[in-house]
C-alpha positions as CSV (number, residue, x, y, z in Angstrom):
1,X,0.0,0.0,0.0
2,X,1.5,3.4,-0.9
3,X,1.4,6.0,1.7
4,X,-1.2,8.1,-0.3
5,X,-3.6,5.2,-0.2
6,X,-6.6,6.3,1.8
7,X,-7.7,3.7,4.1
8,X,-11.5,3.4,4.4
9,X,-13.6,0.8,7.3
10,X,-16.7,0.0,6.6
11,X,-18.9,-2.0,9.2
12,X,-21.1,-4.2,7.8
13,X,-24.7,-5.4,8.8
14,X,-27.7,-6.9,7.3
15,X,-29.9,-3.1,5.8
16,X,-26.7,-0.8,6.2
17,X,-23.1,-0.2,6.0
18,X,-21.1,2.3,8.5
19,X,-18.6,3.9,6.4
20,X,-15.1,5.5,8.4
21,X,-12.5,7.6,5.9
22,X,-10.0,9.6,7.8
23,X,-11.1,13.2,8.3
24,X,-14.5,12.8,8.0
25,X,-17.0,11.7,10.3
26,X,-18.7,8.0,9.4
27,X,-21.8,7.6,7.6
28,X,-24.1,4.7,6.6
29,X,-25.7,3.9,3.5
30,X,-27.7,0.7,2.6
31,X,-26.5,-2.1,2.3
32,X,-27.7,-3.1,-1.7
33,X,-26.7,-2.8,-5.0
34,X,-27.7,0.2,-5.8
35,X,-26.4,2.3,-2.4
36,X,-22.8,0.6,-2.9
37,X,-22.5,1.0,-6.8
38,X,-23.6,4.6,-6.6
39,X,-21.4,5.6,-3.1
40,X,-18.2,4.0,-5.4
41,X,-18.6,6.4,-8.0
42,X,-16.7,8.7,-5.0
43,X,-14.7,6.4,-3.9
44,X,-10.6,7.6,-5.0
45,X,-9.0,5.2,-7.1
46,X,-6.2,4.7,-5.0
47,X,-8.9,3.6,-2.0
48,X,-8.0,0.4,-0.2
49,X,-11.3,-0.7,1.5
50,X,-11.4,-3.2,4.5
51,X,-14.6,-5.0,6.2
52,X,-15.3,-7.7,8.8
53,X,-16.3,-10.9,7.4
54,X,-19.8,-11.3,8.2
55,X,-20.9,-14.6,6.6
56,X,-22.6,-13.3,3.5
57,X,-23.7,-9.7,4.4
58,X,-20.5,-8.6,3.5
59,X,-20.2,-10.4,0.3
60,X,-22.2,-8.0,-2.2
61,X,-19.7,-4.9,-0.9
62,X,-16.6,-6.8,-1.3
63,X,-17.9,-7.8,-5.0
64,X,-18.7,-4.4,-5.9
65,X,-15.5,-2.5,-4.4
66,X,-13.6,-5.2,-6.0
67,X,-15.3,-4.6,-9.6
68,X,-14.6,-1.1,-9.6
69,X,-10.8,-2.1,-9.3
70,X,-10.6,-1.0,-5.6
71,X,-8.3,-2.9,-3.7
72,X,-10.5,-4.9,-0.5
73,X,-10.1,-6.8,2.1
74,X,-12.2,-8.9,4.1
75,X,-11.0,-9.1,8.3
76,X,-11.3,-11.5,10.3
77,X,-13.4,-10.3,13.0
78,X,-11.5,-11.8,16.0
79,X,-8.8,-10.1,15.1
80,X,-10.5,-6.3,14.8
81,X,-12.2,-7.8,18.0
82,X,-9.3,-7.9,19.9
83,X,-7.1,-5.0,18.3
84,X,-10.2,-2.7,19.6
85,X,-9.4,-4.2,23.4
86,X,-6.1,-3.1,22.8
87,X,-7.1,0.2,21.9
88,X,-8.8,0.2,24.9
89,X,-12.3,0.7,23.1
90,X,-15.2,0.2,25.5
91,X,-17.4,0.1,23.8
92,X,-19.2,-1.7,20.4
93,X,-21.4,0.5,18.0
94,X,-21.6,0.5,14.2
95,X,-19.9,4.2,14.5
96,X,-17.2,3.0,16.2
97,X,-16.3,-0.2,14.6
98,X,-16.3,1.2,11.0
99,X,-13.1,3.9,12.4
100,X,-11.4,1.0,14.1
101,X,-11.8,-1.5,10.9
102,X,-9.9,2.0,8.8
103,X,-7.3,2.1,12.1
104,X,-6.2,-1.4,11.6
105,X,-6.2,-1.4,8.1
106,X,-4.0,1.2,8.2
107,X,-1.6,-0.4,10.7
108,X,-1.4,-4.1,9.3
109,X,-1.8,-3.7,5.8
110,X,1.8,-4.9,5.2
111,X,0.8,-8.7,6.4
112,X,-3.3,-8.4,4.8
113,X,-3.6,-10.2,1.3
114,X,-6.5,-8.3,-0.7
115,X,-9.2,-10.4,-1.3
116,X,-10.4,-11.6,-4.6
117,X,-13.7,-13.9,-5.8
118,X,-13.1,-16.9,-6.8
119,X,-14.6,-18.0,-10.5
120,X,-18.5,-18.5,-11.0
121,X,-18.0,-22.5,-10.1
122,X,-16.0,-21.9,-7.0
123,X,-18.9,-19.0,-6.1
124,X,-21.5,-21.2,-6.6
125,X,-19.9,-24.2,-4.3
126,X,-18.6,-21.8,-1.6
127,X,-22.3,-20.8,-1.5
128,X,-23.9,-24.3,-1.9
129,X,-21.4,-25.6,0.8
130,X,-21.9,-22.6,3.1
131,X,-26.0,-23.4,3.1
132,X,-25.5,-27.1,3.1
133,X,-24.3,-26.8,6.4
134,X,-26.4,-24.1,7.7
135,X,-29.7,-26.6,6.4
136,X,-27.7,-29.6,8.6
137,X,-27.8,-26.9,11.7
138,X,-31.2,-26.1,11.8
139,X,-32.2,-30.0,11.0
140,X,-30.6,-30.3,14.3
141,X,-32.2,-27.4,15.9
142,X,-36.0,-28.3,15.0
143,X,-35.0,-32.5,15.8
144,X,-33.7,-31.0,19.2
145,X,-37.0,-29.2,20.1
146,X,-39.4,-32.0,19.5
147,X,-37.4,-34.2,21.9
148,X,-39.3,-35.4,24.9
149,X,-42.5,-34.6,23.0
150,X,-45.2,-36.6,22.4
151,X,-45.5,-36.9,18.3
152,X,-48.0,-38.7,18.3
153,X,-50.6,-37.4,15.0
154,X,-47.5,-35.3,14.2
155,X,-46.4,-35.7,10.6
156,X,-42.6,-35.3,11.7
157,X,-41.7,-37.7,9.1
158,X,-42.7,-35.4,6.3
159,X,-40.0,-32.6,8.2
160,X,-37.4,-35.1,7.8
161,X,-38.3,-36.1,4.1
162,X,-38.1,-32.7,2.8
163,X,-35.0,-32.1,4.4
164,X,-33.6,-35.5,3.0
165,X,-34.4,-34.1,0.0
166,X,-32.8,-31.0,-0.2
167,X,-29.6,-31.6,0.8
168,X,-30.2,-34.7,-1.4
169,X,-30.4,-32.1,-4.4
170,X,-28.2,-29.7,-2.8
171,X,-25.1,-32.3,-2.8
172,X,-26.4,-33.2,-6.4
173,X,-25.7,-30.0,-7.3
174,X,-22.4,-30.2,-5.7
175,X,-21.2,-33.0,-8.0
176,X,-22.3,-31.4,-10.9
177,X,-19.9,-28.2,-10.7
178,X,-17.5,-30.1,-9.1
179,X,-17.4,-32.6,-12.4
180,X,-17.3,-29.3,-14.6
181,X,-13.8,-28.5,-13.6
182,X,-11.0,-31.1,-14.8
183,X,-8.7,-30.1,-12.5
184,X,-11.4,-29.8,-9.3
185,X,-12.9,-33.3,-10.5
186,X,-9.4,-34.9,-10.4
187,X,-8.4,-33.6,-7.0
188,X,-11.5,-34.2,-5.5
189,X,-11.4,-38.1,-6.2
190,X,-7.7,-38.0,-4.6
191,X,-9.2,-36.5,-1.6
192,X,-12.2,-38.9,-1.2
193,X,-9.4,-41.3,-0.6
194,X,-7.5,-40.1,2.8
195,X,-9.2,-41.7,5.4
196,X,-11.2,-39.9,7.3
197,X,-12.6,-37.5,4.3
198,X,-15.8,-38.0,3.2
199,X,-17.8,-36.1,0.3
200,X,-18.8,-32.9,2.2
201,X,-15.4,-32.2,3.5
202,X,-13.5,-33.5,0.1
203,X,-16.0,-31.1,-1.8
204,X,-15.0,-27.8,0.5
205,X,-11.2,-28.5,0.4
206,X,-11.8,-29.1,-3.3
207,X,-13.6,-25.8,-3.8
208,X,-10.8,-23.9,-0.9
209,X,-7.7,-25.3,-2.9
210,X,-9.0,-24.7,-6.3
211,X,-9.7,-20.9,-5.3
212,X,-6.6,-20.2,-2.7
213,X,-2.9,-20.8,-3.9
214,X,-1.9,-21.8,-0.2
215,X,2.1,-21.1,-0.3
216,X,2.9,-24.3,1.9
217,X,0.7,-26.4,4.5
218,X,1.8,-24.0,6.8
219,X,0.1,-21.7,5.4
220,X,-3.1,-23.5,4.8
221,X,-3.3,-24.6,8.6
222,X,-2.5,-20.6,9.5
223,X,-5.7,-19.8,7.1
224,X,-8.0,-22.7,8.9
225,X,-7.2,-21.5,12.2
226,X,-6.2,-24.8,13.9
227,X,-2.4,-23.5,14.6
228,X,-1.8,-24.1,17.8
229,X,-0.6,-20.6,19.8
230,X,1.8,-20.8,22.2
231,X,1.3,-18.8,26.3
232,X,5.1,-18.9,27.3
233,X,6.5,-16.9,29.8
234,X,10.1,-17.5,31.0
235,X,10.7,-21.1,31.8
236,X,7.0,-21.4,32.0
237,X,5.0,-23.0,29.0
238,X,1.3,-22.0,29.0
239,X,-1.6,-24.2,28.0
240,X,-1.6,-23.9,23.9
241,X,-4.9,-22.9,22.5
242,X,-6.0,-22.8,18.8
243,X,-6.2,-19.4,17.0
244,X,-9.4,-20.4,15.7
245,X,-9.0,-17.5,12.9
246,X,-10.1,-19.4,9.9
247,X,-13.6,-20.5,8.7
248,X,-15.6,-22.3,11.6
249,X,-16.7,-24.6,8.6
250,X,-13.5,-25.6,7.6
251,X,-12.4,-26.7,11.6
252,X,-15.2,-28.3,12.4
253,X,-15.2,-30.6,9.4
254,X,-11.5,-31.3,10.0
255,X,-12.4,-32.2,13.3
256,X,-15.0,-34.5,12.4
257,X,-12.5,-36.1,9.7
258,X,-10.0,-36.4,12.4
259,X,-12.6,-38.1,15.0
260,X,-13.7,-40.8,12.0
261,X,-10.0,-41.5,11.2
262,X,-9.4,-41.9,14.7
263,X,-11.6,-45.0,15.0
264,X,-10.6,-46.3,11.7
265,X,-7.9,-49.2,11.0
266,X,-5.4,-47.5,9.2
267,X,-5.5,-44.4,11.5
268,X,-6.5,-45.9,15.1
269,X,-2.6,-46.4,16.2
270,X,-1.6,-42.7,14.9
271,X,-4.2,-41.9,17.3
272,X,-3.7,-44.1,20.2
273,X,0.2,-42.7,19.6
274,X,-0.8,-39.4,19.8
275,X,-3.2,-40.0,23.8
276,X,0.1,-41.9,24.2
277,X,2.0,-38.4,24.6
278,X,-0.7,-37.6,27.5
279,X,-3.1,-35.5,25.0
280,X,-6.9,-35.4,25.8
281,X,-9.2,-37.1,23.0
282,X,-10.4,-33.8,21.9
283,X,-7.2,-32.9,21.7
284,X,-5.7,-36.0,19.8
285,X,-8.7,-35.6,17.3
286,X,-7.5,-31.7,16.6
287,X,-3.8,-33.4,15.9
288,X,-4.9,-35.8,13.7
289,X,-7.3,-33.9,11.8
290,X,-4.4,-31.0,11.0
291,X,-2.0,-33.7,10.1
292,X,-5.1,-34.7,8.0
293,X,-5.0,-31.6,6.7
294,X,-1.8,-31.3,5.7
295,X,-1.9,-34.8,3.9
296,X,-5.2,-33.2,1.8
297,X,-2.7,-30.2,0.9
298,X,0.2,-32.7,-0.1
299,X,-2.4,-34.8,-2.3
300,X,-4.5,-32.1,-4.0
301,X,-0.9,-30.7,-5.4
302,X,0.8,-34.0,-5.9
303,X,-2.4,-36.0,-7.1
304,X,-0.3,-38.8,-5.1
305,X,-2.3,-41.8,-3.6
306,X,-3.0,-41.6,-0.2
307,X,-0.4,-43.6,2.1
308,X,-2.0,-44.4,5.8
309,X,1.0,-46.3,6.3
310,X,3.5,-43.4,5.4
311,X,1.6,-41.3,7.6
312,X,1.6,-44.0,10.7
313,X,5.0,-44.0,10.4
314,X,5.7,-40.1,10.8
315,X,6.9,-39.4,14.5
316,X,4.2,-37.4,16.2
């Protein structure tokens, strides 16, 4: 970023967006099409724009700023979260958060990477994948509140059938962009055979490593938030926690991958190895699910067959 770059935040909810540029006081517009197309006509060329990530209200700004060549990126909102507290904001409001989204963008530009869409097939499946397991969620939700009920005369099986459905069609969908691609077909049929990875979680690593050129598996376990961070002090070490800065989607399915490996042949003894070192299931089941991980990475860009027994024999 060049030091003449103005640095605009821009809080983001559902109707509006709080906009913050340095010298003038923040104002909101709403948040559609029409608002965000016609309040860019102002925006300086050399603007760099920054907003929270905010599921999918933040989606339709960042396409817009990014088609009118404006250089954006989308924060992770623990991080803005916890640079506030260290500003010693007390604070939370819309007018606030939009100046402290500018502050940091400001201040850590150097180590952001701009943000850019992915193709109309990686769109589509980040979308698809996104709902899929928001439909899975509330499934859950509505099963959960008719427990200890008496369904009797209820048609609950009706509920259930229409939700088999749609995800039914949803992942049918799935399969169909993902077969469009060469390159995303090929990978994902490597990744459907590490153990542990089904066809939900080998169609979003398909869809993240088609759309992100990870530099390493460093990298990639950085960007899913399931890097451990160390609490040392002296000669003492502190408990090590994850950063958790990634997508919650992403994690979660890991750790799922890594709990289903963990009671599988080929994997059982990597995880029995890893309680060995005094680790907590839950724990053991983060490990193996980031090796896991890592092994995905390795395959998608080797297009090698999976090896349990290479990865067994890796000191843990």
């Amino acid at each position: 970023m060049q030091a003449t770059s103005l640095c605009i935040g821009i809080d983001v909810s559902k109707a509006e967006l709080v906009i913050s540029i340095a010298g003038q006081k923040p104002f909101s517009i709403a948040n559609n099409a029409a608002s965000i197309t016609a309040w860019l006509r102002s925006v300086p060329a050399n603007a760099h724009i920054a907003m929270e990530s905010t599921g999918r209200y933040h989606a339709l700004l960042a396409q817009l700023a990014y088609e009118a060549a404006l250089t954006v990126y989308v924060l992770n909102a623990r991080d803005v979260y916890f640079y506030a507290r260290a500003l010693g904001v007390r604070g939370k409001t819309d007018g606030v958060d939009a100046p402290v989204i500018a502050r940091y963008l400001a201040e850590h530009h150097a180590r952001l990477h701009p943000w850019r869409p992915g193709n109309v097939v990686q769109q589509r499946l980040q979308q698809l994948l996104s709902r899929r397991a928001q439909v899975v969620v509330h499934r859950s939700a509505l099963q959960q509140t008719l427990t200890g009920v008496d369904v009797q005369g209820l048609d609950t099986q009706a509920l259930q059938e229409g939700f088999a459905r749609l995800l039914q069609s949803i992942d049918k969908e799935i399969q169909r962009l993902i077969g469009s691609d060469e390159r995303m077909a090929q990978g994902y049929r490597c990744l459907n055979h590490i153990t542990g990875i089904g066809p939900q979680t080998a169609a979003l690593l398909t869809e993240l490593f088609s759309r992100i050129a990870f530099a390493n598996a460093d990298a990639l376990v950085a960007y899913s938030g399931l890097d451990p961070r160390p609490n040392d002090s002296g000669t003492r070490r502190g408990r090590r926690r994850l950063s958790k800065k990634g997508p919650a989607l992403l994690r979660r399915q890991m750790y799922l991958v890594g709990a289903a490996a963990s009671h599988s042949n080929a994997l059982k003894p990597l995880y029995q190895a890893i309680r060995a070192k005094g680790f907590a299931s839950t724990e053991a089941i983060v490990i193996l699910g980031r090796k896991l991980l890592r092994v995905a990475y390795a395959v998608w860009k080797s297009g090698a067959v999976f090896d349990p027994d290479r990865l067994v024999a890796q000191k843990t």
